[in-house]
N, C-alpha and C positions, 0 to 999 in steps of 0.2 A: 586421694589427690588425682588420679588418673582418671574414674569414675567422673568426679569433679570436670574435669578438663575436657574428658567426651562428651559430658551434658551440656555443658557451653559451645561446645562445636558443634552439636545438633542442633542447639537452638538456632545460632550464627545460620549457618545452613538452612536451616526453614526461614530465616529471616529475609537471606541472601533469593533462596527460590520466590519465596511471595513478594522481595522488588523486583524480581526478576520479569514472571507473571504482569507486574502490573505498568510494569516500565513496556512491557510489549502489549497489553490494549491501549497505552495511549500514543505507542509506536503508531499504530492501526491507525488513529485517527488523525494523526498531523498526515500520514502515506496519502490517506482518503482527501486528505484538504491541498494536498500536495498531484496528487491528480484531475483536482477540479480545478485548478490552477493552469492545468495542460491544458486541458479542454477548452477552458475557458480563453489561455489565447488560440488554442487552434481556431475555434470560432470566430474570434475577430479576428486572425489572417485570414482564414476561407471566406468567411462571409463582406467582412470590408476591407478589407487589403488586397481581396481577392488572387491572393497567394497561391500556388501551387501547393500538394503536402510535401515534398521538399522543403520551401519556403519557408511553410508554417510549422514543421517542426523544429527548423534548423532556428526560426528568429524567437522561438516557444523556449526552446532549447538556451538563447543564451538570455533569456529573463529570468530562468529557475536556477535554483542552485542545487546542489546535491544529488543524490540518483536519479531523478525523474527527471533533471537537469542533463542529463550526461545519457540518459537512454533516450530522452528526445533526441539528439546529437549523433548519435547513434544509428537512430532510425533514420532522420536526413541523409546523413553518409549511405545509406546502404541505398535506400532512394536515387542517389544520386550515382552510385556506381552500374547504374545499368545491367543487371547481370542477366534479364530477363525474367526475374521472379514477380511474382503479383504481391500487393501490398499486404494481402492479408498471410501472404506466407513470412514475409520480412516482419511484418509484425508477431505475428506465434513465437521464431528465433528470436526474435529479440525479447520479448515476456518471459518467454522459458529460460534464457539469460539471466535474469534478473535473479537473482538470490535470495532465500530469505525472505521473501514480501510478507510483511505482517496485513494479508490478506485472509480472510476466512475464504474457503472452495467456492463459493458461491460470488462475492468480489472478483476473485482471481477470472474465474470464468465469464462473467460480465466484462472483464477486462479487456480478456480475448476476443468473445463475441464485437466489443466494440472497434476493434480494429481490424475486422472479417470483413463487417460491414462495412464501415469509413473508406478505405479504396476503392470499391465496386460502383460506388455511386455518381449520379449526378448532384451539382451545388446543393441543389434544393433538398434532396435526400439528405446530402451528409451535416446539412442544418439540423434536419429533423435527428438524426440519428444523434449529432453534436449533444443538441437539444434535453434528448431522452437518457443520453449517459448521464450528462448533469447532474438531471433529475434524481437519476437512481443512486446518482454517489453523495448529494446533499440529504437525502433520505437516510442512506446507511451513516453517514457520521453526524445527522441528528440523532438518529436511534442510539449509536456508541453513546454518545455527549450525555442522554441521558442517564441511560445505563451506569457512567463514568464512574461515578461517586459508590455506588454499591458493587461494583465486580471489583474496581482497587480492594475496596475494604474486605469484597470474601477472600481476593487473590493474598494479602496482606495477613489475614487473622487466621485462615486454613491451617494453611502450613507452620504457622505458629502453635495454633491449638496440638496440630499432631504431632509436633516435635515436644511439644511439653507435655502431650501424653506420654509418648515414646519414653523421654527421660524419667516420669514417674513411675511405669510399667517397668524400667531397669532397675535405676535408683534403687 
């Protein structure tokens, strides 16, 4: 009976991991859609509203909802408190703030990079630069998008198959 009742908690367990797993790549990919969202109004505040980044993150800030939402918000306030820091230092603080980002190393640090550059520029630069992040964040969550379907199903079937080897190898 105990036996019994361990094997069923292992399985549970592998089950629990592989939603786990796959509930965070498609975390990844609404974060990634949730960022081109920023961008995407930064760009029209800077480019035609021709906003200040204050402006454009504070009015970016109240279109989004949820984290991206509140750390645009975030960044306008610090923007705005004058303290003498450069934008790309208030940016770093506030990404390394950020908790958890279901970003892969490579995301996270284009992240950065992208708001290193964004302060330093003139209009026409931080277009282009706007521009290029776009780019590379509709590229990384087409690549997920595709991927979707087959890493759910390894994230899903993995930890299943070794929990139910596990339980046979006791058993």
């Amino acid at each position: 009976m105990i036996k019994t009742a361990g094997a069923v908690l292992v399985l549970l367990g592998a089950a629990g991991l592989g939603n786990f797993f796959s509930a965070r790549f498609s975390a990844r990919i609404r974060f990634l859609e949730e960022l081109r969202l920023l961008v995407f109004f930064l760009k029209g505040e800077i480019l035609y509203a021709n906003s200040s980044l204050k402006e454009a993150f504070f009015h970016a800030g109240e279109r989004l909802e949820g984290e991206i939402g509140v750390f645009s918000q975030k960044v306008a306030e610090r923007i705005g408190e004058r303290q003498g820091m450069a934008f790309g230092q208030i940016w770093e603080e506030e990404t390394a703030a950020l908790k958890n980002l279901p970003l892969s190393g490579e995301e996270f640090c284009q992240l950065k990079e992208f708001g290193r550059q964004l302060g330093y520029l003139d209009r026409q630069m931080q277009e282009r630069i706007l521009l290029l992040y776009l780019e590379q964040l509709e590229r990384a969550a087409d690549s997920l998008r595709e991927k979707r379907r087959e890493a759910c199903r390894l994230y899903l079937g993995l930890p299943l198959a070794a929990g139910l080897f596990f339980v046979i190898m006791v058993y």
